[in-house]
C-alpha positions as CSV (number, residue, x, y, z in Angstrom):
1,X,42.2,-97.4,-103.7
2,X,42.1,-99.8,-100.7
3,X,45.4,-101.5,-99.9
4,X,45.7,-105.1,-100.6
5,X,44.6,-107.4,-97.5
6,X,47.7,-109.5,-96.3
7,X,47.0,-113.3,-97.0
8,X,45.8,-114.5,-93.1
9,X,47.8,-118.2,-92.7
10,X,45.8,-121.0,-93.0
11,X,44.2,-122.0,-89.7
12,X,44.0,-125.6,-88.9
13,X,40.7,-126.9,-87.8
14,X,40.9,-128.7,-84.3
15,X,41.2,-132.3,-83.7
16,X,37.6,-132.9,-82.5
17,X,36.5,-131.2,-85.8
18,X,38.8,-133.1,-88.2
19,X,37.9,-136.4,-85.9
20,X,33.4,-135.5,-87.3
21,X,34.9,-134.8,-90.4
22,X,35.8,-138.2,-90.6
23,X,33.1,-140.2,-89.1
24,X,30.5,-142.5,-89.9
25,X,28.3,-141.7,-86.9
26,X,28.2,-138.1,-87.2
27,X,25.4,-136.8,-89.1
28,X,23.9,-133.4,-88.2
29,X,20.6,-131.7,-89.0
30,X,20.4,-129.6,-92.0
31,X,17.5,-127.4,-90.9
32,X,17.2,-126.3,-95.0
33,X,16.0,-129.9,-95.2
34,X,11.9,-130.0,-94.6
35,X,12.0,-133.4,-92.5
36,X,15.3,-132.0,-90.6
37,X,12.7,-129.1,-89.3
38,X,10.1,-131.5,-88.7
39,X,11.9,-134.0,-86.3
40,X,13.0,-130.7,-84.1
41,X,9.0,-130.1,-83.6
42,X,8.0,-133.7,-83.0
43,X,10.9,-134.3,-80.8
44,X,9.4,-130.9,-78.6
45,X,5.7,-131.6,-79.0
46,X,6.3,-135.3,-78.1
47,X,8.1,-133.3,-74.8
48,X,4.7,-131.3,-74.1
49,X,2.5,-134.3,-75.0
50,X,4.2,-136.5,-72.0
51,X,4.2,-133.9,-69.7
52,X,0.7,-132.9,-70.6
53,X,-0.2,-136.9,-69.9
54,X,1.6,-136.2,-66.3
55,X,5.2,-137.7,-66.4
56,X,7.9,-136.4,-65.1
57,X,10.5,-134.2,-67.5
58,X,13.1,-136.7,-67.1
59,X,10.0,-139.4,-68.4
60,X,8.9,-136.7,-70.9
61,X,12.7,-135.9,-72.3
62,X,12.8,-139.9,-73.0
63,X,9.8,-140.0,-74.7
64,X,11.0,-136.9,-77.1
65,X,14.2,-139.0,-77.4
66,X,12.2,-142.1,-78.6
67,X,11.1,-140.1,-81.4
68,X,14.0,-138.8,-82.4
69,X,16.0,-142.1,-82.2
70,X,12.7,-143.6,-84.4
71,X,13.3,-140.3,-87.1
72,X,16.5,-141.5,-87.2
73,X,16.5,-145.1,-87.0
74,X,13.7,-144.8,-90.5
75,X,16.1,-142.3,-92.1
76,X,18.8,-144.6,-92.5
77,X,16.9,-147.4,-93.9
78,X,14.7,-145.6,-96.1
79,X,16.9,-142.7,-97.4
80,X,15.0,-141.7,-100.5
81,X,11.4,-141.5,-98.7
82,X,11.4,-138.7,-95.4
83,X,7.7,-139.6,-94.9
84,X,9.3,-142.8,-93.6
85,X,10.9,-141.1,-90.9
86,X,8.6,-138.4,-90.1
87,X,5.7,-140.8,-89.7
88,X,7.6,-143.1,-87.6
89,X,8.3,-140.2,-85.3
90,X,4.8,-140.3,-83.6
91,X,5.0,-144.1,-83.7
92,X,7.8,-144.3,-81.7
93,X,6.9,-141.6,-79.0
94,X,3.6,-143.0,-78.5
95,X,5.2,-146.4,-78.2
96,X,7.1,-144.2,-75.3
97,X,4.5,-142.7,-74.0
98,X,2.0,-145.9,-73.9
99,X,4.7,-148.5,-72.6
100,X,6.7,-147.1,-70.5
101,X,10.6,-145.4,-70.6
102,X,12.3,-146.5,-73.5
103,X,16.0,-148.1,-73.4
104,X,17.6,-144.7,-75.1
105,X,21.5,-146.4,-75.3
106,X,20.3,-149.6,-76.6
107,X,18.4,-147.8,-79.2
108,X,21.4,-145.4,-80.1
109,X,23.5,-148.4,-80.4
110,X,21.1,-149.5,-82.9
111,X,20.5,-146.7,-84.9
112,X,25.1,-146.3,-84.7
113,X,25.0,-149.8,-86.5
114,X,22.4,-149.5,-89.2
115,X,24.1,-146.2,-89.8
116,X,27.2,-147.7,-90.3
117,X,26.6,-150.6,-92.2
118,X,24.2,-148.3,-94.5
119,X,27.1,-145.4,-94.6
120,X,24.5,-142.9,-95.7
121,X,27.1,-140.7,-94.3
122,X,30.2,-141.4,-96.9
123,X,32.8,-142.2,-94.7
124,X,34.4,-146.0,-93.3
125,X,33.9,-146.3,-89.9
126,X,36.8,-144.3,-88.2
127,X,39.0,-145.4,-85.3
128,X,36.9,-143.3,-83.0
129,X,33.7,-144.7,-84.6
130,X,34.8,-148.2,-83.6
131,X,35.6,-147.0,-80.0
132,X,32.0,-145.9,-79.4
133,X,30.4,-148.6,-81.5
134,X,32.1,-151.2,-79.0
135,X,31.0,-148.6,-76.3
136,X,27.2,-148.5,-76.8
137,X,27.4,-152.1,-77.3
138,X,29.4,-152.6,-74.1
139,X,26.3,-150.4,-72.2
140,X,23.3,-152.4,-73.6
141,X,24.8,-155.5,-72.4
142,X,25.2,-154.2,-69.2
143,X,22.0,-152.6,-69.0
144,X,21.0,-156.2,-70.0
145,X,19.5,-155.5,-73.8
146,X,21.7,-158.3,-75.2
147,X,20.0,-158.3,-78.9
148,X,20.4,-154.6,-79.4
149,X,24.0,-155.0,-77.7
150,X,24.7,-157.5,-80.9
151,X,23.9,-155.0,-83.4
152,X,26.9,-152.8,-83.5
153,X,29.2,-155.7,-84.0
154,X,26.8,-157.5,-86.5
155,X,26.8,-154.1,-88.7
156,X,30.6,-154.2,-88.6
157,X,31.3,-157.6,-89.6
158,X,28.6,-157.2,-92.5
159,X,30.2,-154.1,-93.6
160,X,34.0,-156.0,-93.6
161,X,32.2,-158.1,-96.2
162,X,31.6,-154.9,-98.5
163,X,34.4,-154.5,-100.7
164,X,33.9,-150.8,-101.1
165,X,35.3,-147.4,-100.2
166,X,33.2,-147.7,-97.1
167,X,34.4,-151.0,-95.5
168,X,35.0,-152.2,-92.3
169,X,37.6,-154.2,-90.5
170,X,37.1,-157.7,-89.3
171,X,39.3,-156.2,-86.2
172,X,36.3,-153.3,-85.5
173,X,34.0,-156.2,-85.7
174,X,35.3,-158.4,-83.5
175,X,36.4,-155.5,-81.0
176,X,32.5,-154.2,-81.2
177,X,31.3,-158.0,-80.6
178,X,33.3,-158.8,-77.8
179,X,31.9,-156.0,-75.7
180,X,28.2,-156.9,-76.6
181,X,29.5,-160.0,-74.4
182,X,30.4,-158.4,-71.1
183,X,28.2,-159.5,-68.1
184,X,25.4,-157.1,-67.6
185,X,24.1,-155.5,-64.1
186,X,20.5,-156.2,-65.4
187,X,18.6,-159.2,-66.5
188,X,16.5,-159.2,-68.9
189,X,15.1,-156.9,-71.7
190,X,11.7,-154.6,-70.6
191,X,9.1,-155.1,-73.2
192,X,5.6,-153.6,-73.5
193,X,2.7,-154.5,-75.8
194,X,2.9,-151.4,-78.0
195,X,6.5,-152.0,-78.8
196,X,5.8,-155.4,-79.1
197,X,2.8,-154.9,-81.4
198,X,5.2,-152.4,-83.3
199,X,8.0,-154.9,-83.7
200,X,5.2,-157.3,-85.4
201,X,4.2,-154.8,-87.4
202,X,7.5,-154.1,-88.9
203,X,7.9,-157.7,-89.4
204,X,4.8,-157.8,-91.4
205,X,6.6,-155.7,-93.7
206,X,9.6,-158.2,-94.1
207,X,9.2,-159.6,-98.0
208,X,8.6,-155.4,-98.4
209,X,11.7,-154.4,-96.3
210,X,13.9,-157.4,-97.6
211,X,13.0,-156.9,-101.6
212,X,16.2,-155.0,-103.6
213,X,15.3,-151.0,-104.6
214,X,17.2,-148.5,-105.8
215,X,18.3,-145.7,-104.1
216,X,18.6,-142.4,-105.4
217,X,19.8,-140.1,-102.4
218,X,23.2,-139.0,-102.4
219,X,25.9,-139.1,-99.1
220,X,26.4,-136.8,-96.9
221,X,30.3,-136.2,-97.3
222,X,30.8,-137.7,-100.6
223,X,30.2,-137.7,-104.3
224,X,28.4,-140.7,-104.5
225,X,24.6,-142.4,-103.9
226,X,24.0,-144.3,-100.8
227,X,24.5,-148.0,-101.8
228,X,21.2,-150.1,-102.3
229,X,22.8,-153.1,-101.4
230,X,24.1,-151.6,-97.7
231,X,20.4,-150.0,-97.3
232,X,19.3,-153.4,-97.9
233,X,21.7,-155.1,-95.4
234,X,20.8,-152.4,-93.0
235,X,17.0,-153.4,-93.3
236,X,17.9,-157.2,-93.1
237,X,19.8,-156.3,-90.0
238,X,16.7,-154.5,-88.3
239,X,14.4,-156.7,-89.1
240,X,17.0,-159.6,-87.9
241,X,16.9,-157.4,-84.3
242,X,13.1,-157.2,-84.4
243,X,12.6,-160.9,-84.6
244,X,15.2,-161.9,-82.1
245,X,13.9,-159.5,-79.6
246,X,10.3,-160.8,-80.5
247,X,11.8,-164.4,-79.4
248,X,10.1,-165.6,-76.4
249,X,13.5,-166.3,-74.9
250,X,14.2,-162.6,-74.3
251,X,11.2,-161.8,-72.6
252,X,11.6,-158.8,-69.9
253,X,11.0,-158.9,-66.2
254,X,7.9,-157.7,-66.6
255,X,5.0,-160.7,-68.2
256,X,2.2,-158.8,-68.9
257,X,2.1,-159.5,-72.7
258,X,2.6,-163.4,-73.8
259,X,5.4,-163.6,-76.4
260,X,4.0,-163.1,-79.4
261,X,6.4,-164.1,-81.8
């Protein structure tokens, strides 16, 4: 007979662990999940495709980026449906690859706020969470992308409004706002006809996107199913960024394109 094994103390996990435990933002790929596999092989063939078209692989790496952030981005505001997000995969790299090197911080500052405001994940925003909300706000202002710099704060102070286990504070919002305000280093916001004719196309969808559906899928870190209502603030909030960056007012240095909104 074996001897009994001595009970091992409990080991505490480490702060950085306890601190994605806790968060809003972090939301890892399940690779037993089909669409979870899928977005690893578009991100890479999107990779092969722009270098195969002759950029550069730091060109080609943003391009694989713009499809993730897009897989992303249509995850959070259609939870239920992964064809969403696997189909606006392509879309997004080819909007890449067509019109030039995507704004990778503004878009991550985007996808951070519909995430939050959505909480797909199942936590309220944590102290850290605020801190790099108002961060990736604080860079697309300076980098000049002042509607997507709005976002983060806007997803915070609709989220105050939720009176739910997922709420933010009026304190996060007005923290994340006030750095979408800082002066930038850049003017202006680079367009391109694809995303622009992308951005319309979205908008097409709006009495789609705006309509109240159930949702059936269930958070990531707790007992629950994602709210409909948040999912449809989330949406109202994207489509609310599509038009304002459609507005002629925030046209880009470069004019090739007249504003077509």
């Amino acid at each position: 007979m074996l001897p009994a094994a001595s009970a091992s103390p409990p080991t505490s996990s480490s702060p950085l662990a306890e601190d994605l435990a806790n968060s809003a933002l972090a939301r890892p790929l399940d690779f037993c999940v089909p669409s979870n596999r899928f977005v690893v092989v578009g991100a890479v063939a999107s990779v092969l495709a722009a270098r195969l078209s002759g950029r550069a692989w730091g060109a080609a790496l943003g391009v694989g980026a713009a499809g993730f952030l897009g897989w992303s981005t249509a995850r959070e505001l259609d939870p239920d449906h992964p064809d969403t997000a696997n189909a606006a995969l392509p879309l997004a790299a080819l909007t890449a690859l067509l019109g030039g090197s995507p704004d990778l911080p503004a878009g991550l500052g985007v996808l951070s706020g519909l995430r939050t405001l959505a909480a797909t994940v199942g936590k309220p925003p944590s102290a850290l969470d605020v801190a790099a909300l108002a961060g990736q706000a604080a860079l697309s202002a300076w980098a000049g992308a002042r509607v997507a710099a709005l976002v983060p704060g806007a997803a915070l102070a609709l989220s105050a409004q939720r009176a739910d286990s997922w709420q933010a504070s009026w304190q996060a919002a007005g923290l994340a706002g006030a750095a979408a305000l800082l002066p930038g280093s850049r003017r202006g916001e680079g367009r391109s006809v694809p995303a622009d004719l992308l951005a319309l196309a979205g908008l097409g969808l709006a009495g789609v996107l705006a309509a109240p559906e159930g949702v059936h899928s269930r958070l990531d870190r707790a007992p629950a199913r994602v709210s409909a209502e948040r999912v449809r603030l989330a949406r109202l909030l994207a489509l609310g960024t599509l038009g304002a960056g459609c507005w002629p007012g925030r046209r880009g240095p470069s004019r090739r394109w007249p504003p077509p909104c």
